[in-house]
C-alpha distance (Angstrom), angle and dihedral (degrees) to the residues before:
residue distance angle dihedral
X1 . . .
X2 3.80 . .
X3 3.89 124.8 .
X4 3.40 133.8 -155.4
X5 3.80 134.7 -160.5
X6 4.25 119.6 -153.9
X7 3.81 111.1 -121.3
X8 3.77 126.3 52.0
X9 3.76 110.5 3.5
X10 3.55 107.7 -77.2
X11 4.12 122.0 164.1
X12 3.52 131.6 -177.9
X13 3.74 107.4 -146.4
X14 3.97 111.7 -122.1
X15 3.84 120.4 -57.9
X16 3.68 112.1 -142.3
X17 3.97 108.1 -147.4
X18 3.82 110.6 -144.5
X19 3.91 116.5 -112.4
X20 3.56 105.7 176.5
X21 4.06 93.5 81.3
X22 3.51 98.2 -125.1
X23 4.20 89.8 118.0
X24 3.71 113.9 40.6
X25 3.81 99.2 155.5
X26 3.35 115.1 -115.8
X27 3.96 115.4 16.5
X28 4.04 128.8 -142.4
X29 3.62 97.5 -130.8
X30 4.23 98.9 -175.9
X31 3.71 113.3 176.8
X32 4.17 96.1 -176.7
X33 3.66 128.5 48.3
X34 3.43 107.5 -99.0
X35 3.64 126.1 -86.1
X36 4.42 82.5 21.0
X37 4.02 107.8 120.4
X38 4.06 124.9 -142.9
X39 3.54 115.5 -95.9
X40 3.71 134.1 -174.3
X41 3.77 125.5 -112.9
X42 3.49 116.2 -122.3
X43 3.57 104.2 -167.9
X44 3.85 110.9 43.9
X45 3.50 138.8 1.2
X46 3.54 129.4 -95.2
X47 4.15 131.6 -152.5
X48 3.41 120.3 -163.4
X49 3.59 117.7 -136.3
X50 3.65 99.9 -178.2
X51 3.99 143.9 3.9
X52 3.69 103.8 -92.5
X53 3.77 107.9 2.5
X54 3.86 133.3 38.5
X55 3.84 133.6 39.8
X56 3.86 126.7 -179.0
X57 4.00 111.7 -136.0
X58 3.72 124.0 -140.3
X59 3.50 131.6 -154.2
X60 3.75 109.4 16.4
X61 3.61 128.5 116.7
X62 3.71 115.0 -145.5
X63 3.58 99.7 -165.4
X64 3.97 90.1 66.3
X65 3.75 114.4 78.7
X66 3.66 112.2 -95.7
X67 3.66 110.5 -112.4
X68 4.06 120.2 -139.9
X69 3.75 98.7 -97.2
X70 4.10 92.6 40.8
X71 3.64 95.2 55.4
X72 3.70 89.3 44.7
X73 3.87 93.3 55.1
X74 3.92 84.4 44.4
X75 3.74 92.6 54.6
X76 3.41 92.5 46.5
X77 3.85 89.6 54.8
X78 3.84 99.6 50.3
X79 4.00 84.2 44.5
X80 3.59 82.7 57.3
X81 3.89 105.8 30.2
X82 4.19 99.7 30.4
X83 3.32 88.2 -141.7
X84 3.80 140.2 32.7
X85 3.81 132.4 -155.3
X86 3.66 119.0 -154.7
X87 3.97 111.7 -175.2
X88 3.88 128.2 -135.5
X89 4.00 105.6 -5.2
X90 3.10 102.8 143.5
X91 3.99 101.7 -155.3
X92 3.72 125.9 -168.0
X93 4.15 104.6 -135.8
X94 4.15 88.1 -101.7
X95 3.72 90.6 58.1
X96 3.97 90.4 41.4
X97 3.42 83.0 56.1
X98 3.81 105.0 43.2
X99 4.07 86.2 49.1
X100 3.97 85.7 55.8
X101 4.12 97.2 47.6
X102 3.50 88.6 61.9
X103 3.71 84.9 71.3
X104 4.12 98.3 51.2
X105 4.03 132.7 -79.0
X106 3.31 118.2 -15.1
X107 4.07 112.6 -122.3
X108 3.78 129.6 -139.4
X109 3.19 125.7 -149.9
X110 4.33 120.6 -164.7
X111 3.83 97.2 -150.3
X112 3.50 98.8 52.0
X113 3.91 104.6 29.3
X114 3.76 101.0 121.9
X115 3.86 111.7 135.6
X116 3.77 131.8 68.5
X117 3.67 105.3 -52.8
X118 4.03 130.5 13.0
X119 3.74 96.0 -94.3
X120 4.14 88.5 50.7
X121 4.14 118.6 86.3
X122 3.37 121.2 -171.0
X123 3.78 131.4 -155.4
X124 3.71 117.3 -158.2
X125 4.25 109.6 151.3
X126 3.79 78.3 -164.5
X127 3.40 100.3 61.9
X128 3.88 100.2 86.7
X129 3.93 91.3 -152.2
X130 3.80 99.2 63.4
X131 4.13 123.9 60.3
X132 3.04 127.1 -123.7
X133 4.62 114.9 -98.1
X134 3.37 91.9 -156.9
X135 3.90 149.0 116.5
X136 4.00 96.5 34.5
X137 3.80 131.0 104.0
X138 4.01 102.1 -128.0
X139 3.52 150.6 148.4
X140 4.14 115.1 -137.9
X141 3.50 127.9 -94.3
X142 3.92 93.9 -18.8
X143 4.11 85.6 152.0
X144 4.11 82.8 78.7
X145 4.00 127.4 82.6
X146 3.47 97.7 -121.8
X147 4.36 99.9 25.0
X148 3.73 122.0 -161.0
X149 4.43 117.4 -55.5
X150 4.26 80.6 -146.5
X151 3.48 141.2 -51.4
X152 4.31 134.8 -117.9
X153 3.42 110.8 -144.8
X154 3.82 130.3 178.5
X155 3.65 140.6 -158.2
X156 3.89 114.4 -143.1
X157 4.03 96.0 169.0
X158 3.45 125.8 22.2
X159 3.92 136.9 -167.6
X160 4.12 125.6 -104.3
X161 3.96 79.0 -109.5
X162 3.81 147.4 -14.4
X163 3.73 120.7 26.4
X164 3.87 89.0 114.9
X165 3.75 119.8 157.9
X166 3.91 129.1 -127.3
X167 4.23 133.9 -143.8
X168 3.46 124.1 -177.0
X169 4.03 118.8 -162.2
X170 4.28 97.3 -129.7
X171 4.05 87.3 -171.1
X172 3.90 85.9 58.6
X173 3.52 82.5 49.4
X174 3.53 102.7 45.9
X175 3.90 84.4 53.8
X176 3.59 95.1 56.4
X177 3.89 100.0 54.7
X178 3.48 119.1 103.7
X179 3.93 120.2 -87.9
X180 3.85 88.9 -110.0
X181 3.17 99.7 46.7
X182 3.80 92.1 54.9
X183 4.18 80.9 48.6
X184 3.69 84.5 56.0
X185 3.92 102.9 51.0
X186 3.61 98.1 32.0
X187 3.90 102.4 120.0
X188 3.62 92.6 7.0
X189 3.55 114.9 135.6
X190 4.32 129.3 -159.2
X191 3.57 137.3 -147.4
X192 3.99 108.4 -122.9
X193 4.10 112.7 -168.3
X194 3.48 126.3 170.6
X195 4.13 98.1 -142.3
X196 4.27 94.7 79.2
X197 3.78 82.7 51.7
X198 3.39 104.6 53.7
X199 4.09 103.8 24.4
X200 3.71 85.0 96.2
X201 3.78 97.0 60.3
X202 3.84 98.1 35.9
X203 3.53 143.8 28.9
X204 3.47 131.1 -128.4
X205 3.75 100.9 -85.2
X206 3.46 84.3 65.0
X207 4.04 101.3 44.0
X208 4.02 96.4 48.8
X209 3.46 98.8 68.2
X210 3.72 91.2 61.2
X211 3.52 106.2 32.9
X212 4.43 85.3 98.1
X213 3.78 95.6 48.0
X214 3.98 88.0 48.2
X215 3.64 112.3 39.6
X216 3.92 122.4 173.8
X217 4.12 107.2 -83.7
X218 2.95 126.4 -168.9
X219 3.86 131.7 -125.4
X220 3.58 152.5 -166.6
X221 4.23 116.7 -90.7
X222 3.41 83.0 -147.3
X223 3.43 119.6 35.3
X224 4.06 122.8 -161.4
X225 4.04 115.1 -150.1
X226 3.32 117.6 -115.2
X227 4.13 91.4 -144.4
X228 3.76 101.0 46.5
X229 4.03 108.8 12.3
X230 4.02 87.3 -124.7
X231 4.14 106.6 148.5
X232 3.70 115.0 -131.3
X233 3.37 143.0 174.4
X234 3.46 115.6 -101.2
X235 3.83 111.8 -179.8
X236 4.09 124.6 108.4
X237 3.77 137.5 -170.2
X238 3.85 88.9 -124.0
X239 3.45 98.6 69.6
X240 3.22 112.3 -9.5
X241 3.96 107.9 115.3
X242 3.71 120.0 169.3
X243 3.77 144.4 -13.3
X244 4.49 108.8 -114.3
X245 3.42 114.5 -133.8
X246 3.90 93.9 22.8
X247 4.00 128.1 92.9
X248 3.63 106.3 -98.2
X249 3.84 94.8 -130.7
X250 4.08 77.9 59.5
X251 3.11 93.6 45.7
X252 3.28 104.1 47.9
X253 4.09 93.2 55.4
X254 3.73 88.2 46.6
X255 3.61 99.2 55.1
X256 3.94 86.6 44.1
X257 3.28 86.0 64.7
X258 3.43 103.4 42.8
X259 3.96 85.8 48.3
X260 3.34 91.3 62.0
X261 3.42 104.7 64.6
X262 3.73 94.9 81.8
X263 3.27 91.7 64.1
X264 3.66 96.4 66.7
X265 3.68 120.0 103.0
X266 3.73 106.4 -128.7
X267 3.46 93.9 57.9
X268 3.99 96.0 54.8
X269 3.91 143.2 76.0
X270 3.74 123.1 -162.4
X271 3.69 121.0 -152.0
X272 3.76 121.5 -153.6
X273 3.41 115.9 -157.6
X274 3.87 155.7 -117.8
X275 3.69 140.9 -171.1
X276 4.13 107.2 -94.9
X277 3.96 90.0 13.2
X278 4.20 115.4 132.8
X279 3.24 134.3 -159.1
X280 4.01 134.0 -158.3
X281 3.68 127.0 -159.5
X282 3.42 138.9 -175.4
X283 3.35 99.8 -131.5
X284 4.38 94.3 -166.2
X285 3.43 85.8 63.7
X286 3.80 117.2 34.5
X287 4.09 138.1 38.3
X288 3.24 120.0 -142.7
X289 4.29 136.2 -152.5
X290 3.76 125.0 -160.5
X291 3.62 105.4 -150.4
X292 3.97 114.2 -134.6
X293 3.66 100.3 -153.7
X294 3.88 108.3 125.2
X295 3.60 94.6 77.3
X296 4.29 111.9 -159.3
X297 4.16 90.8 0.1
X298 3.90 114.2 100.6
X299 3.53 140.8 -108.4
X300 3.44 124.5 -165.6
X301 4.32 119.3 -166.1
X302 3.59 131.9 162.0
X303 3.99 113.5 -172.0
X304 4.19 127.9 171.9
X305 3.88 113.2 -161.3
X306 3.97 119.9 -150.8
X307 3.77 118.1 -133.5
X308 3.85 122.1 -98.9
X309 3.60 141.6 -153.8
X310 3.82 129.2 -100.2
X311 4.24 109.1 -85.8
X312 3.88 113.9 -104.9
């Protein structure tokens, strides 16, 4: 694009427009589904921590059993929020995982299982014998029919700094593509599998055995939730491979794009954190990025996921 201004000969040397979608101007940053109204909580407080996505709650003790009403509210919240931060708990791994059963089944999963009992993973970069889940914009365990509902996970030890973790609000960013490129996806479905995700941690002796008990699925582009009928975007560079019915040179750009979007700013929260502090995701709605920046210091996490329901 080159512009021109009349009078003395003045040219503004060519403008390159970006095409990659990470600026779009102004963004629609929606935290409700539309048409739902704000309503107070009545039995905790809640502190925002960004626009869309992310709220601190106040005055609830996780180690009690959650009462009807209380886990309604709390629902509610991470329906609202995607993911909730609850400071300095302090949970041994049974009460970490009788928190998360009030939320469904919990799921096991053989190549991470690592902690104390099957449905417990533990991250320890120290620990020479497990890798290191980081660095990578995902959603869990998308290579299975019916992936993760969300996921409680806990930090027990925590650096001097960094070691932060990321969530990006994929409804937010389903708003914000372009009309035709929601045109383009709508109906599209995706091939999830779990071997691009995990050939970087493991080698093949440890990816055969699995390869019949997870077979590539296939998924949704766009993903509706079952709670609040919000449309999202539900593909990841983890395990997301390939677009069916599409070229894969097309496909490949497309999903590049669409990849992308969780990268932008507006649509994320970052959660620093604390010895004893949990956080809860909704993992249908959100991916998430645990940033490896503290080098040789260690970082300590437990986290239980609850099963989910196959993506319509």
């Amino acid at each position: 694009m080159t512009v021109t201004h009349a009078g003395p000969a003045t040219v503004l040397r060519e403008a390159r427009i970006p095409q990659d979608g990470m600026y779009e101007g102004r963004r629609t940053l929606r935290r409700l589904p539309e048409g739902r109204e704000e309503r107070p909580y009545e039995r905790f407080g809640v502190v925002p921590q960004a626009r869309t996505i992310g709220a601190e709650i106040k005055g609830v003790d996780l180690a009690r059993p959650l009462g009807t009403e209380l886990r309604e509210e709390l629902n509610r919240a991470l329906l609202e929020w995607k993911v909730l931060f609850f400071r300095a708990q302090h949970l041994t791994s049974d009460q970490q995982r009788a928190f998360a059963g009030h939320w469904g089944e919990l799921e096991t999963n053989p190549l991470l299982a690592t902690g104390s009992t099957e449905d417990v993973v533990r991250f320890d970069k120290r620990d020479s014998a497990a890798p290191t889940y980081e660095n990578v914009w995902h959603a869990d365990v998308t290579f299975r029919e019916r992936p993760a509902l969300g996921a409680v996970l806990q930090v027990r030890e925590v650096p001097p700094f960094g070691g932060d973790t990321m969530w990006a609000d994929m409804a937010a960013a389903y708003d914000d593509l372009p009309q035709e490129v929601k045109d383009r996806i709508e109906g599209a479905r995706a091939v999830h599998d779990f071997i691009p995700g995990f050939a970087r941690f493991y080698g093949p002796e440890r990816l055969i055995p699995h390869q019949d008990r997870f077979p590539p699925v296939e998924h949704p582009v766009v993903r509706t939730h079952p709670e609040t009928g919000r449309r999202m975007l539900f593909v990841n560079t983890s395990f997301t491979t390939h677009i069916t019915e599409m070229a894969r040179d097309e496909s490949d750009r497309l999903l590049r794009y669409l990849f992308q979007q969780a990268h932008v700013p507006e649509f994320q929260v970052r959660f620093r954190w604390q010895p004893g502090d949990i956080a809860f995701w909704d993992n249908r709605a959100t991916q998430h990025y645990a940033v490896n920046d503290y080098g040789s210091e260690r970082r300590v996490a437990e986290r239980v996921a609850i099963a989910g329901d196959r993506p319509c």
